[in-house]
Biotite code that builds the C-alpha atoms (Angstrom):
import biotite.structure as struc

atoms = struc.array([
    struc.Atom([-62.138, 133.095, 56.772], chain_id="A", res_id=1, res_name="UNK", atom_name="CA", element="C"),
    struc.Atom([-58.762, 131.848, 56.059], chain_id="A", res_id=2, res_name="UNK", atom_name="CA", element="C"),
    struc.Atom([-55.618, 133.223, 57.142], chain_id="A", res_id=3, res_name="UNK", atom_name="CA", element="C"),
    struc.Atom([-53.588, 135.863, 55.382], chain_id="A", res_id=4, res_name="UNK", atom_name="CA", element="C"),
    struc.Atom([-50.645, 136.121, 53.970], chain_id="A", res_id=5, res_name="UNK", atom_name="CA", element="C"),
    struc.Atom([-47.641, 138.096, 54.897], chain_id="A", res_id=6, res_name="UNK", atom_name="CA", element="C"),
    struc.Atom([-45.810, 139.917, 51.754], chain_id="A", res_id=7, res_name="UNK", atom_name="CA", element="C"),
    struc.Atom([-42.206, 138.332, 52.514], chain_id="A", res_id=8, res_name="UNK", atom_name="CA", element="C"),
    struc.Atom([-40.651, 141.505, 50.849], chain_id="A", res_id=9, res_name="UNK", atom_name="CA", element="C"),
    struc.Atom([-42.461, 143.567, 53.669], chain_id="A", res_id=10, res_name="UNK", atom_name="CA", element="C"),
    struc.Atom([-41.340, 141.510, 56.768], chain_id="A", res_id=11, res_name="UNK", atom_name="CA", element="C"),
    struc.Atom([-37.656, 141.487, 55.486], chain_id="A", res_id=12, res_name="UNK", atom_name="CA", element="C"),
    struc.Atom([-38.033, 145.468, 55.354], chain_id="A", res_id=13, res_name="UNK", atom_name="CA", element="C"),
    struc.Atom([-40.459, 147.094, 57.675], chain_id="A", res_id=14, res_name="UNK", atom_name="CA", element="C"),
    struc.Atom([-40.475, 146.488, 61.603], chain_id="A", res_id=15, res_name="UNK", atom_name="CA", element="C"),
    struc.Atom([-43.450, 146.985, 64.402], chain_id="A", res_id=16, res_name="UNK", atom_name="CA", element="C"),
    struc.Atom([-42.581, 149.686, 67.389], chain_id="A", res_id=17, res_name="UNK", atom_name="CA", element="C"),
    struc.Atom([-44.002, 148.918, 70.623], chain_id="A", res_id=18, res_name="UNK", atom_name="CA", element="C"),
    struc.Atom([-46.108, 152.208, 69.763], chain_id="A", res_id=19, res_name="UNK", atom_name="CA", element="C"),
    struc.Atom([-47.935, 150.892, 66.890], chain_id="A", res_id=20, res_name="UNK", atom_name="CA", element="C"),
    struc.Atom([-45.214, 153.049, 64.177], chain_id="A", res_id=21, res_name="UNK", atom_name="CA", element="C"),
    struc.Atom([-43.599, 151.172, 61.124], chain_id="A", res_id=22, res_name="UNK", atom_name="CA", element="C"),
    struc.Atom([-40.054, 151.445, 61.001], chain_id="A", res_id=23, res_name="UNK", atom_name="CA", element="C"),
    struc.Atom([-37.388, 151.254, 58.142], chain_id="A", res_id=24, res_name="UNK", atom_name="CA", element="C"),
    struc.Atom([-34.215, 151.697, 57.042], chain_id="A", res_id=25, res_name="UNK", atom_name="CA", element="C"),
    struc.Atom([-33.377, 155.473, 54.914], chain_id="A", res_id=26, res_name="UNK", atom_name="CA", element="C"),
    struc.Atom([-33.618, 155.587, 51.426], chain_id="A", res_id=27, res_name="UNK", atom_name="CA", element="C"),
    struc.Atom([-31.267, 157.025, 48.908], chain_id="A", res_id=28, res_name="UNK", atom_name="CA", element="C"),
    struc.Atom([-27.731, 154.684, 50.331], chain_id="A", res_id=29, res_name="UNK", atom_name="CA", element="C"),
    struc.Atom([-27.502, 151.661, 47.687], chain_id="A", res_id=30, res_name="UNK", atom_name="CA", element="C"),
    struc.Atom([-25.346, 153.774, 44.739], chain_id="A", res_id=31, res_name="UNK", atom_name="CA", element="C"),
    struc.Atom([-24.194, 156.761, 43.376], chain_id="A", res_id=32, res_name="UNK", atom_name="CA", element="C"),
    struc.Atom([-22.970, 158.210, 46.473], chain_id="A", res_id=33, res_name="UNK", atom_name="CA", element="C"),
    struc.Atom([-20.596, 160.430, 44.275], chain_id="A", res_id=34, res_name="UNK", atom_name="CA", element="C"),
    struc.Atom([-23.792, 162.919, 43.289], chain_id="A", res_id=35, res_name="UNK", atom_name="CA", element="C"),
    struc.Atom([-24.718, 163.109, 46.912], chain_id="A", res_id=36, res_name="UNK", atom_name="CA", element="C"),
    struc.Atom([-23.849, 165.497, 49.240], chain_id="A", res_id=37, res_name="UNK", atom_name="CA", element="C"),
    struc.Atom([-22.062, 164.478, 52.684], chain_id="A", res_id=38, res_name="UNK", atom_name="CA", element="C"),
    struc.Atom([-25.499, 166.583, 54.158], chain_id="A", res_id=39, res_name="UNK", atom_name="CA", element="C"),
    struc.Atom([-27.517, 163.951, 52.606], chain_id="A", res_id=40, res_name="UNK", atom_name="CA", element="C"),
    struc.Atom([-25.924, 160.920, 52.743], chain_id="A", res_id=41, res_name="UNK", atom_name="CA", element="C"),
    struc.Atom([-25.194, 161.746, 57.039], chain_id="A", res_id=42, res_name="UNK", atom_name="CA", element="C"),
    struc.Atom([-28.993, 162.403, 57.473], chain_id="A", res_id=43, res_name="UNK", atom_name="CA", element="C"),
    struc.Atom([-29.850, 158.782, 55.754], chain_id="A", res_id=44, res_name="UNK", atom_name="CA", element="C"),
    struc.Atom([-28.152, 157.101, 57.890], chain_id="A", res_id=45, res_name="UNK", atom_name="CA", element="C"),
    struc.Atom([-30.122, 154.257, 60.414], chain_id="A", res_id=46, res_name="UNK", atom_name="CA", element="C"),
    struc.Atom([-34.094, 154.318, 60.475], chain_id="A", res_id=47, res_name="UNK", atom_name="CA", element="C"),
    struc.Atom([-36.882, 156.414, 60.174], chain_id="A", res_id=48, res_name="UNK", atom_name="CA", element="C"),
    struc.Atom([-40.169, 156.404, 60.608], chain_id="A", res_id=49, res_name="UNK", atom_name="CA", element="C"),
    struc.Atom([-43.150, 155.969, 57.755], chain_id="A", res_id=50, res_name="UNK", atom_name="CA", element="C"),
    struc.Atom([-45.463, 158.850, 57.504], chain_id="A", res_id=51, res_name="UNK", atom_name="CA", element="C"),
    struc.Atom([-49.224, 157.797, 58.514], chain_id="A", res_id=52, res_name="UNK", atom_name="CA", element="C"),
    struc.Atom([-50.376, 157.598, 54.637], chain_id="A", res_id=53, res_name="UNK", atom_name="CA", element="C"),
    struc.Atom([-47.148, 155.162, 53.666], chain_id="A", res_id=54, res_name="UNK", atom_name="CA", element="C"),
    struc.Atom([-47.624, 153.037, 57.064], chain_id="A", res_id=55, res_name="UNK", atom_name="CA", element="C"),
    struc.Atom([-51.381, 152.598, 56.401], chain_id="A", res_id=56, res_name="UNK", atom_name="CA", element="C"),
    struc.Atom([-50.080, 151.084, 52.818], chain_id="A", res_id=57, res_name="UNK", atom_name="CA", element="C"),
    struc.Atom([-47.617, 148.780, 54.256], chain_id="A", res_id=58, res_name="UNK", atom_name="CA", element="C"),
    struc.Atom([-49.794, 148.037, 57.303], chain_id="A", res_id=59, res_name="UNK", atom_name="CA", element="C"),
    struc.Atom([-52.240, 145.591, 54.417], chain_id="A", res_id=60, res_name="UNK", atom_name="CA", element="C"),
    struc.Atom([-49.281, 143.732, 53.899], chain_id="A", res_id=61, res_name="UNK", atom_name="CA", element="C"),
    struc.Atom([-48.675, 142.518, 57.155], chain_id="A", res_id=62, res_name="UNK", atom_name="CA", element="C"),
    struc.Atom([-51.933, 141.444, 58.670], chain_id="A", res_id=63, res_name="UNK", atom_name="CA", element="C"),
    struc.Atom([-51.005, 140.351, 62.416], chain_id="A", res_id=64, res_name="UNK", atom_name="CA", element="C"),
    struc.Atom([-48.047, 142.660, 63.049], chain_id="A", res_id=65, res_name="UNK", atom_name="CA", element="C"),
    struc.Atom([-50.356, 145.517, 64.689], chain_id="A", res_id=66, res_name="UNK", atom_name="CA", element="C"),
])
């Protein structure tokens, strides 16, 4: 069997934790700040964590990072 590939896209955005979770930045920061409310745009600050059904999507995409 050859190797895999890992999507580069995923690797730049998505990281391991020690604990087997995917972690990644909030979405919702890159424009139109003006529509958003200061509520929203304090809570997407820093990382979050991927819900099971998202992680188990992004988890095909990078084979050896388990």
């Amino acid at each position: 069997m050859p190797k895999l590939k890992t999507k580069s896209s995923v690797k730049k955005r998505f990281k391991v934790t020690a604990s087997g979770l995917i972690k990644v930045q909030q979405a919702g920061k890159r424009h139109g700040m003006i529509k958003r409310t200061p509520k929203f745009i304090r809570n997407a600050r820093g990382t979050t964590v991927l819900s099971e059904a998202d992680a188990k999507i992004v988890r095909k995409f990078m084979p050896y990072d388990r």
